[in-house]
C-alpha positions in Angstrom: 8.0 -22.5 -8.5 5.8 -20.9 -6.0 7.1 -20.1 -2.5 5.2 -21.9 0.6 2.7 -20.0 2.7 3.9 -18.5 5.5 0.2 -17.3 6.6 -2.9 -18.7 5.2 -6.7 -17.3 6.3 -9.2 -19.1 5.4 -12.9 -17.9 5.3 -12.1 -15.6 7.9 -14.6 -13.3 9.9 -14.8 -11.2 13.4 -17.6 -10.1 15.3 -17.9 -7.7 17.8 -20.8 -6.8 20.0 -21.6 -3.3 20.4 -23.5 -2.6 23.8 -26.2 0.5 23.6 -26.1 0.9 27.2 -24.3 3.5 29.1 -22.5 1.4 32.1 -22.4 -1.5 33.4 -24.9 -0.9 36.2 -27.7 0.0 33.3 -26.9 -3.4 31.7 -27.5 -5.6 34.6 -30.6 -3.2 36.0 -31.8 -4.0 32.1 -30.5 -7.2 31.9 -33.9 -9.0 30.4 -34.2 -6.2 27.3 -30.3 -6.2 27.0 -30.4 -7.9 24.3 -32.6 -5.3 22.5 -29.5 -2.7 23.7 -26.4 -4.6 21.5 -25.9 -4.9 18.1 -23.3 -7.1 16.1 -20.4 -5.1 14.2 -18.5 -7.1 11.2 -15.1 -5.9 11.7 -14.0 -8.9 8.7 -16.4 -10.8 6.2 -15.1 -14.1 4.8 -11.4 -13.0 4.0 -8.8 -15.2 2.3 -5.9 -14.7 2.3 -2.5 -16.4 1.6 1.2 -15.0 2.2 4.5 -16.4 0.7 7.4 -16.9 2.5 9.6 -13.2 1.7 6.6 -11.0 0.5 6.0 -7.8 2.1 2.4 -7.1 2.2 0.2 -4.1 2.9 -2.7 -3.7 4.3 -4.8 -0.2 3.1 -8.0 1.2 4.0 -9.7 3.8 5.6 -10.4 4.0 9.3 -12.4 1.5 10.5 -12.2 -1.0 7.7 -10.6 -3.5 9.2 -7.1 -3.7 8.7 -5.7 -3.9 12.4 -8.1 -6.5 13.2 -7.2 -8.5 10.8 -3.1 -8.2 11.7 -4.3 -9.3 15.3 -6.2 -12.4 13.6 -3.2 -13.5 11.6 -0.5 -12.7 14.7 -3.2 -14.6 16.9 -3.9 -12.1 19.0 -7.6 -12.1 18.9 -9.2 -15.2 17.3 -11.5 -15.1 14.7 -15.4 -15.1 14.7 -15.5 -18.2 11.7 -12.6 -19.7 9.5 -8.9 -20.4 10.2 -5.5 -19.2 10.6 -2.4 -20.9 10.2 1.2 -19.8 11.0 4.6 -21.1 10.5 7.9 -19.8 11.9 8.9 -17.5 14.6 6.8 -13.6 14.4 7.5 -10.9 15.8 4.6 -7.7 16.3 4.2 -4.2 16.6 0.6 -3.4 17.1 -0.2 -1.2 19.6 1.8 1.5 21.8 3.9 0.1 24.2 2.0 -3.6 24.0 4.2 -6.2 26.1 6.0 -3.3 28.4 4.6 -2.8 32.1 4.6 0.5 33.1 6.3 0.0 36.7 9.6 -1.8 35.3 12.1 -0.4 33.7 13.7 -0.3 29.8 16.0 -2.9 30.6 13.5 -5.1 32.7 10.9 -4.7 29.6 13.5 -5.6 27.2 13.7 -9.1 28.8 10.2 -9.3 29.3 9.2 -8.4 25.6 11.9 -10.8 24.4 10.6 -13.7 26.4 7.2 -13.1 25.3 8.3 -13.6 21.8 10.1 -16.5 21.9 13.8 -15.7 23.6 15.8 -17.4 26.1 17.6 -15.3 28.5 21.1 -15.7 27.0 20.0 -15.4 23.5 18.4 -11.8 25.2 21.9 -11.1 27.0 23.6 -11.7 23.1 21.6 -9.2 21.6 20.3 -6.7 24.3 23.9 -4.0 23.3 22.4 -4.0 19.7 18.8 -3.3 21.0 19.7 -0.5 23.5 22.0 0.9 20.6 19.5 0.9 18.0 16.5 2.1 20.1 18.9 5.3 20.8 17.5 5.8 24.4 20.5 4.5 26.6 20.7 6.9 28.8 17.1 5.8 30.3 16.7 2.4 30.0 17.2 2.3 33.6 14.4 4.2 34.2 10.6 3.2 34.4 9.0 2.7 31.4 6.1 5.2 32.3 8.0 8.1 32.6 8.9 7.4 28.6 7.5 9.6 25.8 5.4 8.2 23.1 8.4 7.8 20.3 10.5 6.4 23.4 7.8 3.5 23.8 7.8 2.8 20.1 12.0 3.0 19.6 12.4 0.4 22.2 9.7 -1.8 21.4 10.7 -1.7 17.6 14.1 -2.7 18.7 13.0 -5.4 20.6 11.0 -7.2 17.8 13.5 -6.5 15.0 16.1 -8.3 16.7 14.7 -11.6 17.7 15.2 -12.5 14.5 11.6 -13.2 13.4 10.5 -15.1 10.3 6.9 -13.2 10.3 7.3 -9.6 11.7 3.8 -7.7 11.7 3.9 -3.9 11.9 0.7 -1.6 12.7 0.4 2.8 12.7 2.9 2.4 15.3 5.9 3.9 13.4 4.5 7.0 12.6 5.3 8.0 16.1 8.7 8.6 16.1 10.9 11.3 14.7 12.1 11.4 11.1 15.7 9.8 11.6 14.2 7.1 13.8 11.5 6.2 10.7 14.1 6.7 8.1 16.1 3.9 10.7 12.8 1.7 10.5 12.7 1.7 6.7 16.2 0.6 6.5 16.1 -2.6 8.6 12.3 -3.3 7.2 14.4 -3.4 3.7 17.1 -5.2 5.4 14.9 -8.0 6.1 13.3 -8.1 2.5 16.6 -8.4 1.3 16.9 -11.4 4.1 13.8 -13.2 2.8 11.4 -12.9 5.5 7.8 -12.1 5.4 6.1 -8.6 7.0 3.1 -7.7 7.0 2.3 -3.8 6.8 -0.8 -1.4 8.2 0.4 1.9 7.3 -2.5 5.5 5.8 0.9 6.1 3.9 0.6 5.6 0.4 4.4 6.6 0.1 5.4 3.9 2.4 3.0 1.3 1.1 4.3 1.6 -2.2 8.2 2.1 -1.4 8.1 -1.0 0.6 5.5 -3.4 -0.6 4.8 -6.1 -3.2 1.5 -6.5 -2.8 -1.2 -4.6 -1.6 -4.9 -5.5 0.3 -7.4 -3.0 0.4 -10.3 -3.1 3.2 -13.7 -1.4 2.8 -15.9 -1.8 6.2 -14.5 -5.5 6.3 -14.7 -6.6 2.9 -11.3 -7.2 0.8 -11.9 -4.7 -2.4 -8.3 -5.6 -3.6 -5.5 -8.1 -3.6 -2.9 -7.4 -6.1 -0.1 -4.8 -7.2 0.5 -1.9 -4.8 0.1 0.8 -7.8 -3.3 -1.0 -8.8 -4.4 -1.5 -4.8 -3.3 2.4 -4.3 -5.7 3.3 -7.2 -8.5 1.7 -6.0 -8.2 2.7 -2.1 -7.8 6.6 -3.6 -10.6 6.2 -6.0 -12.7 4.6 -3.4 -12.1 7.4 -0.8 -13.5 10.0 -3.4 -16.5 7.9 -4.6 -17.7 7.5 -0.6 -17.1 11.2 0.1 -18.7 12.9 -3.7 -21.6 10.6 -3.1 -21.6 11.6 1.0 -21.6 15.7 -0.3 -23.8 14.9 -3.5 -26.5 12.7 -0.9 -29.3 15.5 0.8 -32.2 14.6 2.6 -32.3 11.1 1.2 -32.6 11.9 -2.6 -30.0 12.5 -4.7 -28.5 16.2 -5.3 -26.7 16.8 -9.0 -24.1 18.7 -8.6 -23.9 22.8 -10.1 -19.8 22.2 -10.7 -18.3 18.8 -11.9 -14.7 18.3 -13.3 -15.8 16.6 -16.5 -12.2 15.1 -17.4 -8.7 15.6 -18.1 -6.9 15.3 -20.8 -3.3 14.6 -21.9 -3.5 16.6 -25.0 0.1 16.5 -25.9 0.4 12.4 -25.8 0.9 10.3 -28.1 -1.1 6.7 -28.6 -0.1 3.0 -28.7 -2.6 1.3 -28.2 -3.6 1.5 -24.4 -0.2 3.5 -23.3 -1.0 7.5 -23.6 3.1 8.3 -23.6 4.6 11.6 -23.3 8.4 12.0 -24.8 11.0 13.1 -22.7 11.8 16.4 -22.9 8.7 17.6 -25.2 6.0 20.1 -24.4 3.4 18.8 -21.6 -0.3 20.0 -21.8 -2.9 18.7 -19.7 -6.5 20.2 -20.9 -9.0 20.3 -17.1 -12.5 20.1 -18.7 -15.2 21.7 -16.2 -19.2 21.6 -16.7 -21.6 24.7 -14.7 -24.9 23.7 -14.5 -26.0 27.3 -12.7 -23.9 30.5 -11.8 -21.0 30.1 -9.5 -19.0 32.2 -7.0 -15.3 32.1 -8.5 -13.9 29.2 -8.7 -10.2 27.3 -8.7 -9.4 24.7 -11.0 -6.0 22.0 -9.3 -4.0 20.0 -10.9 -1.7 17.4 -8.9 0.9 14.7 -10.7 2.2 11.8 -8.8 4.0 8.1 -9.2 1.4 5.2 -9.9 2.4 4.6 -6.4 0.5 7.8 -4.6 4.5 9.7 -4.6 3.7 13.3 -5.1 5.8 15.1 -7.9 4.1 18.5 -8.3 0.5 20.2 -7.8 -0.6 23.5 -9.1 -4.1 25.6 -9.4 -4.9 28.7 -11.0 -5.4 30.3 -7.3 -1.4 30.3 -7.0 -1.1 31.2 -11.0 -3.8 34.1 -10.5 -6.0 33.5 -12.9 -9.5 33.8 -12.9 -12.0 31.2 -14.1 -15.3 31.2 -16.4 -18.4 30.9 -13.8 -21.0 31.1 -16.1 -23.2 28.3 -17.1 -21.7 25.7 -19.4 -18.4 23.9 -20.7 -15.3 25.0 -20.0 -11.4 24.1 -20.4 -8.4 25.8 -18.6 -5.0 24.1 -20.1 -1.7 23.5 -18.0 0.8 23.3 -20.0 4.3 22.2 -19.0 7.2 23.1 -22.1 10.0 21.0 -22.2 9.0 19.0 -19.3 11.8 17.4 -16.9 10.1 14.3 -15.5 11.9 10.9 -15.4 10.8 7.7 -17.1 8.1 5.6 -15.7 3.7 6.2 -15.3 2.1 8.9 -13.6 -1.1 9.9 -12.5 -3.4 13.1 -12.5 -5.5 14.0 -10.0 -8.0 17.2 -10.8 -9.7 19.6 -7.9 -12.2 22.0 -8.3 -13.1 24.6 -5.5 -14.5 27.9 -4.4 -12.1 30.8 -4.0 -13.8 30.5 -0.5 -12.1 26.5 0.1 -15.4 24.6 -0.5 -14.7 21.7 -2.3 -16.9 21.3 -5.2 -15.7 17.9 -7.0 -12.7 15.7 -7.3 -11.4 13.3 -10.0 -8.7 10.5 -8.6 -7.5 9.2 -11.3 -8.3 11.8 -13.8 -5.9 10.9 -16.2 -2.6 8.8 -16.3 0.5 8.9 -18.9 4.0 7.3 -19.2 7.2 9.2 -20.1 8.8 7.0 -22.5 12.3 7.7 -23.2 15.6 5.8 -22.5 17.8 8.6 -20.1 20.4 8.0 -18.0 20.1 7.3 -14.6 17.0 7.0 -12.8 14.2 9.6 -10.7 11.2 11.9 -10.7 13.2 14.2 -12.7 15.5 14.1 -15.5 18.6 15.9 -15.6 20.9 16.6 -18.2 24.3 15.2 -16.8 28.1 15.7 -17.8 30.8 14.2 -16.3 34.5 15.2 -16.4 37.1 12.6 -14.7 40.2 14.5 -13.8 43.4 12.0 -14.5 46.2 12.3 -12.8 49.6 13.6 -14.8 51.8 11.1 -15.5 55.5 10.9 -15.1 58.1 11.6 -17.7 
């Protein structure tokens, strides 16, 4: 049985309109040719989309793509261009620094203030302001004016607020990367709190870590479009390999006509793997080799071949190139191989992914391959991780009495 939809978009699209001129006086001195001097930006092209009532959803994409426009669409912020929104239930957002707090009153003041904006009365404010102050961590200025506060002060107040109005729909933007490491760490614990609680949030994080640690289901935005809609590992995939495709062809692009590259990774190989059908597993505990296949159309200046493993969620487990190994590279013109090998490798059970780098002593980058390969350790162990351990255990029982 399928859970109700908390959110549902429906053909949804935003327009903005960029003006050319410089200030305002220019547009009204031009105001017959102003039309000549705007253009219309896209920010979201016919997007549908639907959330379920507990699901944790993130939205991924580069800068620009659209992701925090459309969390202010679906928390009714802004309104869209064309299509629909619906909502149900009470929602709580954090989308921009210090939104909802004026400057000239204080913590305390702006803790009422935010809580009436999002829904609470005054004595159901006056139940839970204690826990608020507590967990923001700033008590000994919430008596003070809310301009005086620092960045991460802004953010742990404002966090508190919304987490404890008890929202069915809670929204969060870039917002939390402000704070300290404990405060974050803080954040992640009541976001999985809630999860566990059944209610819906809706993520906008650059963190693939984070996307993939909390989310069930991942949309990925490219200049407005949705790419992706689907498992975070898969979304993840397909936001890194996207990222590489726009910059290779940016680099490879000259002039207007295309440039071959000199230096290409051509592939990498799992060479120690074993088959079944479309799983490429490597046993626990064996020898690891991963062959780096490079092709040199012309001379090169020396070069550095990288190698990075990580989770099928973007986690990274280990990188190495042959800079830090000190080893030097063929350069000539043709096909070459370097092989990493790993003996007796120690990583846990579950699917990883290879990325591949190739680079100029110098630092220019010279190509990239995202994914260049992917495996899965297959091998019951105990307990559960990155790594595997060999464990023993020894319970000490106490001496009985004669």
């Amino acid at each position: 049985m399928s859970m109700p939809s908390l959110v549902s978009a429906s053909g949804v699209s935003k327009r903005f309109v960029l003006h050319k001129d410089k200030s305002l006086k220019e547009r009204l001195v031009n105001f017959s040719a102003s039309r000549r001097h705007k253009d219309d930006f896209w920010a979201l092209r016919d997007i549908d989309l639907d959330i379920p009532v507990g699901s944790t959803v993130g939205l991924v994409g580069h800068n620009g793509s659209g992701k925090s426009t459309l969390l202010k669409v679906v928390g009714g912020i802004i309104q869209p261009t064309t299509g629909s929104v619906t909502r149900r239930g009470r929602m709580a957002a954090l989308l921009e620094l210090g939104a909802g707090f004026h400057p000239d009153l204080t913590g305390r003041e702006n803790v009422y203030l935010n809580a009436a904006i999002l829904g609470l009365t005054r004595k159901e404010t006056d139940r839970y302001f204690d826990a608020i102050v507590d967990f923001s961590g700033i008590e000994s200025f919430i008596d003070t004016q809310v301009k005086f506060y620092s960045s991460g002060m802004y953010v742990r107040l404002a966090f508190a607020v919304a987490v404890h109005v008890d929202p069915d729909l809670l929204l969060v933007d870039e917002v939390l990367a402000v704070g300290d490491e404990p405060f974050q760490r803080k954040c992640m614990d009541k976001i999985e709190e809630f999860q566990r609680e059944g209610r819906t949030i809706v993520l906008v994080s650059h963190s693939a870590e984070q996307v993939g640690r909390l989310c069930d289901r991942v949309v990925v935005l490219n200049h407005g479009n949705m790419l992706f809609d689907g498992d975070p590992a898969d979304g993840l995939r397909v936001l890194r390999f996207g990222f590489e495709q726009e910059r290779l062809e940016h680099e490879r692009v000259h002039g207007g006509e295309l440039v071959e590259p000199e230096a290409r990774i051509a592939g990498i190989d799992v060479a120690s793997a074993e088959f079944d059908q479309e799983r490429i597993i490597v046993r626990a505990a064996s020898d690891l080799t991963l062959r780096y296949r490079y092709t040199l159309s012309a001379p090169q200046n020396p070069l550095v071949a990288g190698i990075a493993i990580e989770t099928s969620t973007g986690q990274p487990v280990y990188g190495v190139n042959t800079k830090m190994l000190d080893i030097d590279l063929p350069t000539t013109p043709g096909d070459h191989s370097v092989d990493f090998s790993f003996p007796n490798h120690t990583l846990g059970s579950g699917n990883y992914i290879v990325r591949g780098s190739l680079e100029e002593k110098a630092g220019r980058s010279l190509d990239r391959l995202n994914p260049a390969a992917t495996f899965e350790v297959d091998q019951p162990q105990h307990g559960s991780g990155l790594v595997r351990l060999d464990v023993r255990v020894a319970v000490d029982e106490p001496a009985r009495e004669a």
